[in-house]
N, C-alpha and C positions, 0 to 999 in steps of 0.2 A: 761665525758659524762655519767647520767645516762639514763639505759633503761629499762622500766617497762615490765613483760613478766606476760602475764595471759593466764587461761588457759578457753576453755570456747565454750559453743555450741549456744548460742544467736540463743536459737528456739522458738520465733525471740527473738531481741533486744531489749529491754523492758525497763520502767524508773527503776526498782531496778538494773538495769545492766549499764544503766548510772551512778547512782549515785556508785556503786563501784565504775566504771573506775574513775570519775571525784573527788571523796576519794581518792583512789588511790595515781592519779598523784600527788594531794597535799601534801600527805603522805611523799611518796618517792623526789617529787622534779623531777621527771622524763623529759627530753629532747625529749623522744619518748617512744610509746607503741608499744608490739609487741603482738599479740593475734593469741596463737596457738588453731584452732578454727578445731572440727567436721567437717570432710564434710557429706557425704547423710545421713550415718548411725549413732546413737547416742548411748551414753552409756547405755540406758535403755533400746537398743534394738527396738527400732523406728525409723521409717523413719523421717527426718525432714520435719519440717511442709514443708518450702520454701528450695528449692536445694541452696546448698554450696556458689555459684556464688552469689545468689540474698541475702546470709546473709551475706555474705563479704562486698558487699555493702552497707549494711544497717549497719555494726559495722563502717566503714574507713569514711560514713558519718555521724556515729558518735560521731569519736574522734579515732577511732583505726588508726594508721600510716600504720603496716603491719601486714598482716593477712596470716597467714602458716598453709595449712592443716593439720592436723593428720591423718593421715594413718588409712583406714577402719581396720586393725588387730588388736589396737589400741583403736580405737573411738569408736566400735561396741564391748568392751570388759568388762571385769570385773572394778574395781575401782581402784584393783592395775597396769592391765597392762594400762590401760588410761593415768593413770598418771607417769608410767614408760617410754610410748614411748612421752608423753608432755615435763616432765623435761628433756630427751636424747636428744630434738628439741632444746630445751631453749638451754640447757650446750651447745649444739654444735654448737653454732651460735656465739658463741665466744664474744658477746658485752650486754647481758644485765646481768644487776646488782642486781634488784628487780624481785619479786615476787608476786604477790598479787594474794587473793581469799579470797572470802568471805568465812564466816561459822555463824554456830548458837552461839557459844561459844562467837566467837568476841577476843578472847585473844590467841595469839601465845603462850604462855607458856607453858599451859595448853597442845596445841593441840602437839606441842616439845618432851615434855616429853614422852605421847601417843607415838609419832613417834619414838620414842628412843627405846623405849621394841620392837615396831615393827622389827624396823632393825636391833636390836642383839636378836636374840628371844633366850631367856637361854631353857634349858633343863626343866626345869618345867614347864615354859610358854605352851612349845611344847606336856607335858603331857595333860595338864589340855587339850589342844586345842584338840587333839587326842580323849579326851575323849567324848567333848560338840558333836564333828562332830558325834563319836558310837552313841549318842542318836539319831540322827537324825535329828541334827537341821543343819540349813543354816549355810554356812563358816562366814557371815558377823556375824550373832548371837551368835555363838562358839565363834568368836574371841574375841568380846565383853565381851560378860561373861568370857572369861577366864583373858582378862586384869584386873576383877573386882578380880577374884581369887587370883592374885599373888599379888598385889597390895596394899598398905594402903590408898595411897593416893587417899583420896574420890573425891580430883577436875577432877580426870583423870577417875574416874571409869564408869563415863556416857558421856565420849567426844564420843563413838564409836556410838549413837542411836541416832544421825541426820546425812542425806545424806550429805551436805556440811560439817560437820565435818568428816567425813569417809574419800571424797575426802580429802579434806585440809590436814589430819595426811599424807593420801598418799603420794600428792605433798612431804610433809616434811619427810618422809619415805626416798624417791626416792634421797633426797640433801643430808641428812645424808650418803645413802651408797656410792655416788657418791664424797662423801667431795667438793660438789658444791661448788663455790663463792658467788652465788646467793643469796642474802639476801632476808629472806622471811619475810613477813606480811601479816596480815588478818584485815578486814573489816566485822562488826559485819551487818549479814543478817538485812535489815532494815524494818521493820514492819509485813514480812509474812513469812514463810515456806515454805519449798521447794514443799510438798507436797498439801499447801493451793490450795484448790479447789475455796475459794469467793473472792469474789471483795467487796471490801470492799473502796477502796479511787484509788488515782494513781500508787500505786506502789503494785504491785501482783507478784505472780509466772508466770512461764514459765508452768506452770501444769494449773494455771487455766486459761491464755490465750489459750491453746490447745482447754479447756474444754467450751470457751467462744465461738469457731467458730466452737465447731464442731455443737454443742448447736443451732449456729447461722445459720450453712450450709454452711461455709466458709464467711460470709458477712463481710468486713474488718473495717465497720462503726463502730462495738459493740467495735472495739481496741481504737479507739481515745484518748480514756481518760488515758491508760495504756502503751501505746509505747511513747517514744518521736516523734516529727515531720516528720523526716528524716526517721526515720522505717515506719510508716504511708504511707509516700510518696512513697516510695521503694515499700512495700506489692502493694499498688494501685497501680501503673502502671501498677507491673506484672500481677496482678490479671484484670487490664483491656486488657491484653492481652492475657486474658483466661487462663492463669497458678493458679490454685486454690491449697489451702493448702492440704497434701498428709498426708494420714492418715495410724496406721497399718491395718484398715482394705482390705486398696487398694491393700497390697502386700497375702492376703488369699489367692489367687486361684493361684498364682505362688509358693506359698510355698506348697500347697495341691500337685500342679504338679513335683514339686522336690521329696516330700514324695512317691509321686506314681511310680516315676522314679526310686529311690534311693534304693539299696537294702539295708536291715538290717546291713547287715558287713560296706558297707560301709559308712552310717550312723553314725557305733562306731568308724571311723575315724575322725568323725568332730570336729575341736574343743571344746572347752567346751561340749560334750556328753559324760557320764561318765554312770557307774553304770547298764548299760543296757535300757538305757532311749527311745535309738531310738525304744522298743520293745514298748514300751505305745505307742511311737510317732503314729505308723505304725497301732497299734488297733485302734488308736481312727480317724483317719483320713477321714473316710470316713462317722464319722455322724455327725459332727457339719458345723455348715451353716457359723460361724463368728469366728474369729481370737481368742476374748474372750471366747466365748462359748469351743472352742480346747483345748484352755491353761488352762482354769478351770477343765477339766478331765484330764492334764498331770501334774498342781502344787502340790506339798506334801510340807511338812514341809521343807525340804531338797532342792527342786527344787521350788524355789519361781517364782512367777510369771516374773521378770522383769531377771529373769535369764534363763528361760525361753524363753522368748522373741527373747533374744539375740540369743540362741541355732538357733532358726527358723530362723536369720538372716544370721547366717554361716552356716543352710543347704542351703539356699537360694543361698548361695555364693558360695558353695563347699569347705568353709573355712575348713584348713584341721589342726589338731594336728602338722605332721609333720612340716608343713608352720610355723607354728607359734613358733614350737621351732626353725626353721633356722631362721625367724627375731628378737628374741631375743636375741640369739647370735655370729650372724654377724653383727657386729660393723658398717661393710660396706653396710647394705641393706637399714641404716633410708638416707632421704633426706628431703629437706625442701621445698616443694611446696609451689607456690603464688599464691593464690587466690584473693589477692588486695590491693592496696597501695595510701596513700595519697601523697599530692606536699611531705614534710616532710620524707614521707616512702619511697622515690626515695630517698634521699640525705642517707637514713640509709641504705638503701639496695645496695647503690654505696658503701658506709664504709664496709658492711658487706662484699661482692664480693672481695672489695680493700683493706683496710687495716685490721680487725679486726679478730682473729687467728682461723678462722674457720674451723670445720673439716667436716663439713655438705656438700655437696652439695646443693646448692639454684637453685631452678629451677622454672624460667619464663613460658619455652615454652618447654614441652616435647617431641615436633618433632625434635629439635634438638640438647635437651640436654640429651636424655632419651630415648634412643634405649635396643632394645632386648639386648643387650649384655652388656647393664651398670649393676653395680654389684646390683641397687638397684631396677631392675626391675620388680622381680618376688613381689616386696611388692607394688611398683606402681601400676602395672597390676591388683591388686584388687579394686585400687580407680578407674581405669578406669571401670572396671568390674562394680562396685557397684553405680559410675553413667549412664550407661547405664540402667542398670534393676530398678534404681529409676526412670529413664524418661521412661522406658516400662511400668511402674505400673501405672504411672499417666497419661498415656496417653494422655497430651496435649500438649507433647515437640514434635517439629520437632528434634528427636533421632539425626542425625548425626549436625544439628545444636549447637545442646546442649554437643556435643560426644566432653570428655576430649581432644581430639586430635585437639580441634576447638576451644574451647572456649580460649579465652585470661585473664587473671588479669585485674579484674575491678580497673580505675585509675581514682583519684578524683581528677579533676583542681581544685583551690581554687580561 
């Protein structure tokens, strides 16, 4: 039995994100896909367009079989720990074989070798990186440049300056120190950039669909031509049920009122806040009107924008430093929540439960698999957390309708 394990935030689900998956499975030969998928909160530190629920659906009537959340400590993180708490889902699930993601590169070898110096980083590597960060450049651009430093090989010295190759070496980072089983592959990015803003034919980014509704004022007409059918149809319903795309400027005035609440000290306990940062945070808070307008007086060379972002997400949250080093290493905090499943993604999720050697707990329904007292509750309690304050931002959920503790696994009859 093979089974294809991707990794991925389909905000939303879009034709370059089919045509991976449907790459993919031809690649691989895969019997089932499994997609460890974002929930509210995203790696760039944005809210998702459409809540967790309604992009589950739209991946499973897709093509995606089963869809497992990642954890907001996780999803709402840097590129390493994303992809550290994705692979730890995959490994633990005891039955998939493959791997896939796309990248700009398009060749595993290249991105391999990248990942290798990553995961035994020698003593020079460590200098050189030591040194890029005293200038005061970003962790992502230090690393970059110092792979270029120790390095001859010219194919590797530019794998680290596109976001899906960043991700990708990750992913392959994460298998290496793990001595995963996981056979990995990549799919070369098909016609656009991660960060392309234009529309140019059918297949675009997840960046310039954002940029297309916000552009539009949510209007889900302007997607037609760039989602497949089934995402279309999925967005339109909810949206004729008044559920509209959620943007970061809708979380401003909650993140204003955390900053006002929160004192300095403990501020510098929030995750990713380093350096004394919550002290600009706290100057600047009370004169800009917009989320952009804040982030552009607190970015420097150092603190990029989309890291940034993030910060504002875990004050939002009360995401704490110490949190995040006990779910790093307690083995027993990750779990594998369902967010959705096809006819096909029942018959794997009965193997997964039944026969196949997993060390993961799978969880359906967290009223009764997922009490105060399970060991992996305190890293739950922040998905619950963090959809709740995404249905407070957007103000058009019935809150306890939508409340993790209600909603069920969307299940697609075929």
């Amino acid at each position: 039995m093979k089974v294809l394990g991707i990794i991925a935030e389909y905000n939303p689900f879009h034709n370059g994100h089919l045509y991976h998956l449907n790459k993919s499975v031809e690649i691989s030969g895969a019997d089932f896909t499994v997609c460890v998928m974002s929930g509210n909160f995203l790696q760039r530190g944005e809210p998702a367009l459409f809540n967790k629920w309604i992009r589950a659906e739209a991946a499973v009537r897709n093509g995606i079989d089963l869809v497992i959340e990642l954890p907001f400590a996780f999803s709402g993180s840097s590129a390493e720990h994303f992809a550290k708490g994705a692979i730890n889902i995959l490994n633990r699930l005891g039955c998939v074989t493959h791997l896939s993601f796309g990248s700009e590169k398009g060749e595993i070898e290249d991105l391999y070798r990248t990942a290798e110096i990553l995961s035994h980083e020698s003593d020079t590597f460590k200098e050189h990186l030591k040194i890029n960060l005293k200038k005061g450049n970003s962790f992502p651009y230090s690393r970059e440049i110092s792979i270029s430093e120790v390095t001859e090989d010219l194919d590797i010295q530019n794998v680290l300056n596109a976001p899906n190759n960043i991700l990708g070496v990750e992913y392959l980072k994460w298998l290496i120190r793990t001595d995963s089983r996981i056979k990995p592959l990549t799919i070369k990015r098909y016609s656009t950039g991660y960060h392309d803003s234009n529309i140019n034919n059918n297949i675009c980014s997840a960046t310039a669909i954002r940029e297309l509704l916000i552009k539009k004022k949510g209007k889900v007409e302007a997607l037609q031509n760039v989602v497949p059918f089934s995402t279309y149809e999925t967005i339109t319903y909810y949206m004729n049920k008044g559920i509209a795309p959620l943007f970061k400027d809708d979380l401003w005035h909650l993140i204003q009122y955390k900053l006002l609440t929160t004192s300095s000290q403990e501020l510098g306990e929030i995750f990713s806040a380093s350096e004394g940062i919550e002290h600009r945070l706290l100057s600047q808070v009370y004169r800009k009107k917009t989320m952009d307008d804040f982030i552009s007086r607190i970015k420097t060379k150092r603190y990029t924008q989309t890291s940034i972002q993030r910060l504002l997400n875990h004050i939002l949250m009360s995401f704490t430093k110490k949190d995040m080093n006990a779910f790093q290493t307690d083995e027993n905090c990750m779990y594998g929540r369902i967010l959705g499943f096809s006819s096909k993604g029942t018959r794997l999720l009965r193997m997964i439960k039944e026969t196949c050697s997993t060390t993961l707990p799978v969880i359906t329904n967290i009223n009764k698999e997922a009490g105060p007292d399970s060991p992996f509750y305190p890293l739950l309690k922040y998905d619950i957390t963090a959809s709740d304050v995404y249905h407070l931002a957007s103000g058009q959920y019935d809150m306890y309708k939508e409340s993790d503790y209600v909603r069920k696994p969307y299940m697609h009859k075929e």
